[in-house]
C-alpha positions in Angstrom: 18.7 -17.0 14.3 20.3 -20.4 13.3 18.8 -22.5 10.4 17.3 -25.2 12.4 15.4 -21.7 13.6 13.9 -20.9 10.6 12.6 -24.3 9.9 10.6 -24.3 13.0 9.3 -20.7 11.9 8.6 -22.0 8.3 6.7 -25.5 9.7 3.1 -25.9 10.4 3.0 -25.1 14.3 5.4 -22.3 13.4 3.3 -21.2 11.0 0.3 -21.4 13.0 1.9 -19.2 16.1 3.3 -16.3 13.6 -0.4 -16.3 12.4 -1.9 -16.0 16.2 0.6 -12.9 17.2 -1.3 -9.7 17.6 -0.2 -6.8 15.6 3.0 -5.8 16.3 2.9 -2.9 19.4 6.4 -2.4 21.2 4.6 -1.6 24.5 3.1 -5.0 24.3 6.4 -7.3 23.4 7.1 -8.0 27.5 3.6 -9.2 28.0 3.7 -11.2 24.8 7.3 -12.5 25.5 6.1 -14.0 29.2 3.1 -15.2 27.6 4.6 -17.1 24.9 7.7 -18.7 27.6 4.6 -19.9 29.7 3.2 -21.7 26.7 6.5 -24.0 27.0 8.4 -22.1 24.1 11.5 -21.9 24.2 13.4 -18.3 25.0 15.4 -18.8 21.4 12.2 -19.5 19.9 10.0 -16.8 21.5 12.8 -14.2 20.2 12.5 -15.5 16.5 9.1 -15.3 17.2 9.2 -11.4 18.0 11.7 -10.6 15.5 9.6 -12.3 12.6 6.1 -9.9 14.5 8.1 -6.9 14.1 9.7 -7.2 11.1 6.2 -8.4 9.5 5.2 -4.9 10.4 7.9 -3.3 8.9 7.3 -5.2 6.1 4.3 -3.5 5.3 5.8 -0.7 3.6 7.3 -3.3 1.0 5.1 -5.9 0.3 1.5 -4.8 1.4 -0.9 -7.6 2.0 1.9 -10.4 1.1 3.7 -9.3 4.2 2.6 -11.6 6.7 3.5 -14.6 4.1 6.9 -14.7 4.8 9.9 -14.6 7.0 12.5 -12.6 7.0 15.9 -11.3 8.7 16.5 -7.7 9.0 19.2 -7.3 6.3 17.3 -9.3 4.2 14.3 -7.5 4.1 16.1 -4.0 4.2 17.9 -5.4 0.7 15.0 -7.1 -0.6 12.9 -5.5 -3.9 9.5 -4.3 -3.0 6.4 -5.5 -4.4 6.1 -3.3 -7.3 9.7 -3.4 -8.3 9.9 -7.1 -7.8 6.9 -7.4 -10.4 8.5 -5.7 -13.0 12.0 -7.7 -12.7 9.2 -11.1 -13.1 7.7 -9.1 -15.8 11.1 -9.1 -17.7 11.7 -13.2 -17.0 7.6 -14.2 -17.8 7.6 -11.9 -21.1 10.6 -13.4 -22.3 8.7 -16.8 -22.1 11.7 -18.7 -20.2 11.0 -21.7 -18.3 13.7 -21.2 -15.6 15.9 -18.6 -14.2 18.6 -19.1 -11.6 18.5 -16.5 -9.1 22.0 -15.7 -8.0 21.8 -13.6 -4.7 18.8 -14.6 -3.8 18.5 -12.7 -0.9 15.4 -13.6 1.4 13.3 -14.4 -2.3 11.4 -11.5 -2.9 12.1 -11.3 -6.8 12.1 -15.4 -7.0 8.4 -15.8 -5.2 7.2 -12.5 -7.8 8.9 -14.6 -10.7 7.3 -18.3 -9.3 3.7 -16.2 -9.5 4.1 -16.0 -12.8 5.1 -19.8 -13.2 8.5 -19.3 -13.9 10.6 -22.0 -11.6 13.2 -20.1 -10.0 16.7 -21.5 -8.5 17.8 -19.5 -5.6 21.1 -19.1 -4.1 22.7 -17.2 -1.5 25.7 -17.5 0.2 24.2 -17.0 3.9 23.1 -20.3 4.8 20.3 -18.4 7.1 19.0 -16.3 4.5 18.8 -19.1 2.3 16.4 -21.1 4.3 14.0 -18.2 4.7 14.0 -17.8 0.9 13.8 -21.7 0.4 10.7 -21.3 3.2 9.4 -18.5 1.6 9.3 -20.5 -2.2 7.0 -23.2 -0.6 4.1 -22.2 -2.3 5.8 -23.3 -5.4 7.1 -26.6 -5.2 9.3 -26.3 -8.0 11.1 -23.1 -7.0 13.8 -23.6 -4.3 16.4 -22.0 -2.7 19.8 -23.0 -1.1 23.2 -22.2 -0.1 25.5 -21.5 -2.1 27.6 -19.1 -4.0 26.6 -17.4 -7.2 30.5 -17.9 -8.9 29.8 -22.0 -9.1 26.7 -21.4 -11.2 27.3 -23.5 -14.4 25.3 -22.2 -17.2 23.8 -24.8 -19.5 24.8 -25.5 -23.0 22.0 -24.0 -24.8 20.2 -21.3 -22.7 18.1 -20.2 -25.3 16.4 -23.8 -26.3 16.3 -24.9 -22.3 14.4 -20.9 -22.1 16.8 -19.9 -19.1 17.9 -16.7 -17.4 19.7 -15.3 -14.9 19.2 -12.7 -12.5 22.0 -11.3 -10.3 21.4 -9.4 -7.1 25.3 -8.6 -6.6 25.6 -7.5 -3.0 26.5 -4.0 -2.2 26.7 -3.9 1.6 30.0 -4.7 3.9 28.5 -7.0 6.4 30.0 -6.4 9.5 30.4 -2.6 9.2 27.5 0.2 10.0 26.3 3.7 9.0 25.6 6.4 11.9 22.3 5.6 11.4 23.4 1.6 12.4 22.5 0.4 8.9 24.7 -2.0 7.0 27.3 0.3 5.3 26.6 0.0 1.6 29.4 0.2 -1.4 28.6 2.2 -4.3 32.0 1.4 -6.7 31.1 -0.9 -9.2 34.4 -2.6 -9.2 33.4 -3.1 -5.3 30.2 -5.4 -5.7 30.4 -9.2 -4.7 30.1 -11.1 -6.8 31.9 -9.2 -9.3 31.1 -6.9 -12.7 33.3 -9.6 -14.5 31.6 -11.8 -13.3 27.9 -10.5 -14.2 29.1 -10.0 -17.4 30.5 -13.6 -18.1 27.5 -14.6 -17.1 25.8 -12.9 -19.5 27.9 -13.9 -22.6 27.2 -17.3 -21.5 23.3 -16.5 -20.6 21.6 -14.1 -23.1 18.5 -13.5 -20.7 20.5 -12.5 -18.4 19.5 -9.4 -15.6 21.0 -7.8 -13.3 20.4 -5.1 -10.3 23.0 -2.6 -9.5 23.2 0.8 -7.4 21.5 3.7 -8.8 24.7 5.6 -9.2 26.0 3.0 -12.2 27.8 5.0 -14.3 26.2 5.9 -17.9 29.3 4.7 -19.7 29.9 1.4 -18.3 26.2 -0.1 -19.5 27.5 -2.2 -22.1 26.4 -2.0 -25.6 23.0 -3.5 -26.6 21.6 -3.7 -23.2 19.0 -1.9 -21.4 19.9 0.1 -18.1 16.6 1.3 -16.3 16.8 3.6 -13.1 13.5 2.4 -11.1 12.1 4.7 -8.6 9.4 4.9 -6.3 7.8 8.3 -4.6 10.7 10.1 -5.4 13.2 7.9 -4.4 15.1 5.9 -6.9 15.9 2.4 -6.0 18.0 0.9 -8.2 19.7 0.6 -11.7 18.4 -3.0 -13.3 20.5 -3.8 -16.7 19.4 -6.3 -18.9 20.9 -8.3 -21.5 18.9 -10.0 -24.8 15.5 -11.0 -24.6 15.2 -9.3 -21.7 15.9 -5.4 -23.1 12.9 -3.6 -24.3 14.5 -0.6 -25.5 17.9 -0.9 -25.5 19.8 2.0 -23.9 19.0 4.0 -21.0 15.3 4.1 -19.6 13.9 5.4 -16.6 10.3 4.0 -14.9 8.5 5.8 -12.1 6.5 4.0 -9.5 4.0 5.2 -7.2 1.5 4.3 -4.6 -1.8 4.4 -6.7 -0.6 5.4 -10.0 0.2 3.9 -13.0 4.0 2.9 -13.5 6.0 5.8 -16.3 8.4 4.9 -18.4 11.1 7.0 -20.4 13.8 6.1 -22.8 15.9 7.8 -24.8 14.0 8.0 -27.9 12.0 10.6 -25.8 14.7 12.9 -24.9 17.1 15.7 -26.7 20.4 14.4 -26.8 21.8 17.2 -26.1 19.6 19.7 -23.2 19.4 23.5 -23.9 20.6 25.4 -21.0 18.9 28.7 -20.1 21.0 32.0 -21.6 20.9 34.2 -18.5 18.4 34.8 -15.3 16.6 37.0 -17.7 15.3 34.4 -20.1 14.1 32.3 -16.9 10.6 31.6 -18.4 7.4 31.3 -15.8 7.7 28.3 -15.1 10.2 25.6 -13.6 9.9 21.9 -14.0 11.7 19.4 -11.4 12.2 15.8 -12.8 11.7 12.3 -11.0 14.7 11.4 -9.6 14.8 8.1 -12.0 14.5 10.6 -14.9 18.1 12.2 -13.8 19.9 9.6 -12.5 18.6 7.6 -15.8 20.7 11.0 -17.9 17.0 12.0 -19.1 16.5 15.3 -18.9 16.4 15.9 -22.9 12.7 14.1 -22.3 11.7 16.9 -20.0 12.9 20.1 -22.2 11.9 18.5 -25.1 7.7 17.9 -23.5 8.1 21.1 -22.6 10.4 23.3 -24.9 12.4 24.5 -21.7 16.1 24.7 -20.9 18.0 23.4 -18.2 19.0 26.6 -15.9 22.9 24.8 -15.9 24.6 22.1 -17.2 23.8 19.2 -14.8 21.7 20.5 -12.3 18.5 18.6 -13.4 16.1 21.9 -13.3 14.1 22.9 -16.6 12.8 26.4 -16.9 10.2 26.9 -19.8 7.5 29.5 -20.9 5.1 27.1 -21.5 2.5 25.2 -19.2 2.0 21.5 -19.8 1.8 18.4 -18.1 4.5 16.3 -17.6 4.1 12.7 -16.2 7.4 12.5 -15.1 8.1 15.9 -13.7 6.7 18.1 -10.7 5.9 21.6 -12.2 6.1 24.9 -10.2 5.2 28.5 -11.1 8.2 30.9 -10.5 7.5 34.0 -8.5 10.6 35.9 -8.7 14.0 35.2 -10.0 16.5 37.0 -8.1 21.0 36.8 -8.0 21.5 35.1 -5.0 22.7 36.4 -1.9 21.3 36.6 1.6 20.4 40.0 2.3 18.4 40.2 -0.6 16.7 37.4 -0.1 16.1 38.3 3.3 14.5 41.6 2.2 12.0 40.1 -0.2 10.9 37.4 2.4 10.4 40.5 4.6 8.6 42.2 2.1 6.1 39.2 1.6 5.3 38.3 5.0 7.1 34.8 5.0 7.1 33.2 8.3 7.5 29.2 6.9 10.0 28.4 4.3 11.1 25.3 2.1 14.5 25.2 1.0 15.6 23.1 -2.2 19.2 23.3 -3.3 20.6 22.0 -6.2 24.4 22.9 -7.4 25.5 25.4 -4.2 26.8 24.4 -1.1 24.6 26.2 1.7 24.1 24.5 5.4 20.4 25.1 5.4 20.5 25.6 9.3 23.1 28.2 9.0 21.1 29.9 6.6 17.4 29.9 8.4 19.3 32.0 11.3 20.8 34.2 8.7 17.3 35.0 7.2 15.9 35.0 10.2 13.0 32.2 9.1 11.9 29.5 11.2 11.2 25.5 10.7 7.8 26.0 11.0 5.3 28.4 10.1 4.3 31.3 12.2 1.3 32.6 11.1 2.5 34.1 8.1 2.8 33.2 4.9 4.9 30.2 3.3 7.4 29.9 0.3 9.5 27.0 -1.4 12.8 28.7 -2.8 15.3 26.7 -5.1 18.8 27.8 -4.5 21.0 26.7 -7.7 22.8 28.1 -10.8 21.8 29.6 -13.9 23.9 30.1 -16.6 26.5 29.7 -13.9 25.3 32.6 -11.5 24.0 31.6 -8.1 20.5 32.4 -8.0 16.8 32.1 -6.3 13.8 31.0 -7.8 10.8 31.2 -5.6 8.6 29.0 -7.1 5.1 28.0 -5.7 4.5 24.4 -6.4 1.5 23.8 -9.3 
């Protein structure tokens, strides 16, 4: 897809066609391809034309009803912040009261049309002259919010941010174009030193740019966040999503912060005012308490685990495996609880014994701290994938106090 493209996707007829496309079905696309060529369009066309049906469906996922308001390119929208998240990084900007932010990285706009929403004008940039005409198409609904190319190191912040209310927000990229995963996925960097534009550069721009923000891989290290800002791990269902710092007006608490997102639940937040700065761990398998608490993913990566022994007076079984283990029974926002059934050394003839003992035909396997192939060790207990008409059983397979153990828990 070429520019000129995207501007007849983004113009009234083009606009007009996307809307007339059935839902997306694959066994259809042939039928709708010959269709569409008869109409007189043309085979480039008709392919942009596909592309934007199917990726609107994969869109879905991300951006719910908004989906089938924009355009998009595959990389683009595999990058892009969903809804949800996208809403809180406009939060950040809109609270702050700034008139202006210049989005550096734009990206295919999802973060600048949250932050126009909210009546914040937003200046997009990215350096892919395609993707920045599907952000500059998607901004439309805003007249004063655009988008074009060019590359985040000429931004030229103005002489007195905090009077002209502006802010920045950097999407630096963490993917190699040109190179692919097994899975054919744009191979990503994790590195700090290995993001484009650069850390330096991020943080120049903040000196210069006190509302400045910035979103960055879930594995930034704790001790580069640098002093005074706020570094939040977002996650949602389970799967964290990114680390967002921000600098100035734009930190609400500054340190490290987690917040949990969900499909119909309210978003969670924990900071470090919350949590022990310094986790218990658990004396010995014999002081494993009844019951075994499993933290969001954001709560981990975020170095939160003091929140979750301290809600629940627990102990983490080893240092740096994320589990808590805790007489008492309470509920815990930000952590899945499970009962423990039996707490046992590890090793796999015992274990095999006691599922033989209990009639387990289906089990779930959680690991945390051991190094097991999990195929390897269904054949050795003899267990299959699936259930067989027996009963089932989730066993964690970590350390306590530095032994190898298993905890079969049954979830709460």
């Amino acid at each position: 897809m070429d520019v000129g493209t995207v501007r007849a996707l983004g113009s009234p007829d083009g606009r007009a066609i996307l809307r007339s496309l059935p839902a997306y079905d694959e066994r259809e696309v042939m039928r709708l391809q010959d269709r569409l060529r008869r109409e007189g369009h043309s085979p480039d066309f008709v392919a942009a034309l596909l592309t934007q049906q199917r990726l609107r469906a994969r869109a879905v996922t991300k951006f719910g009803e908004f989906a089938h308001d924009m355009l998009y390119t595959a990389d683009g929208l595999e990058q892009a912040s969903r809804l949800e998240v996208a809403a809180t990084h406009a939060g950040r900007f809109y609270n702050a009261s700034l008139a202006t932010v210049h989005d550096l990285g734009c990206g295919i706009g999802s973060d600048a049309v949250a932050m126009s929403a909210l009546g914040v004008t937003v200046h997009g940039v990215d350096v892919d002259p395609v993707t920045a005409a599907v952000a500059d198409i998607n901004l439309r609904p805003w007249p004063d919010s655009r988008a074009r190319v060019g590359l985040a190191e000429e931004f030229e912040p103005p002489r007195d941010p905090l009077r002209a209310r502006v802010g920045v927000w950097l999407d630096p990229a963490r993917r190699v174009p040109g190179h692919t995963g097994r899975h054919g996925r744009i191979k990503r960097v994790f590195r700090l030193d290995e993001i484009r534009p650069t850390w330096e550069f991020v943080l120049q721009v903040a000196t210069a740019v006190p509302a400045t923000g910035a979103k960055l891989s879930p594995s930034m290290p704790h001790d580069a966040i640098p002093l005074g800002t706020e570094a939040q791990w977002t996650s949602f269902a389970g799967e964290v999503l990114e680390c967002a710092v921000w600098w100035g007006p734009l930190a609400q608490q500054p340190g490290r912060s987690a917040r949990i997102l969900g499909p119909d639940r309210s978003p969670i937040e924990v900071d470090q005012t919350m949590a022990e700065p310094d986790p218990p761990t658990t004396a010995s398998l014999a002081t494993v308490g009844p019951w075994l608490y499993e933290p969001d993913r954001a709560v981990t990566q975020a170095g939160l685990l003091g929140a979750v022994t301290a809600a629940t007076l627990g102990s983490e079984v080893d240092r740096g495996l994320g589990y808590v283990v805790s007489d008492a029974e309470v509920e815990v926002p930000f952590a899945r609880r499970y009962a423990v059934r039996e707490v046992m050394p590890f090793s796999e003839r015992s274990l095999r014994a006691w599922l033989r003992q209990h009639g387990i035909t289906g089990l779930t396997i959680k690991k945390r701290g051991v190094r097991l192939d999990d195929d390897e060790l269904r054949r050795q207990l003899r267990i299959g994938r699936k259930a067989g008409g027996g009963a089932q059983a989730t066993v964690i397979l970590t350390r306590v106090a530095g032994e190898q153990a298993v905890l079969v828990v049954d979830p709460a």
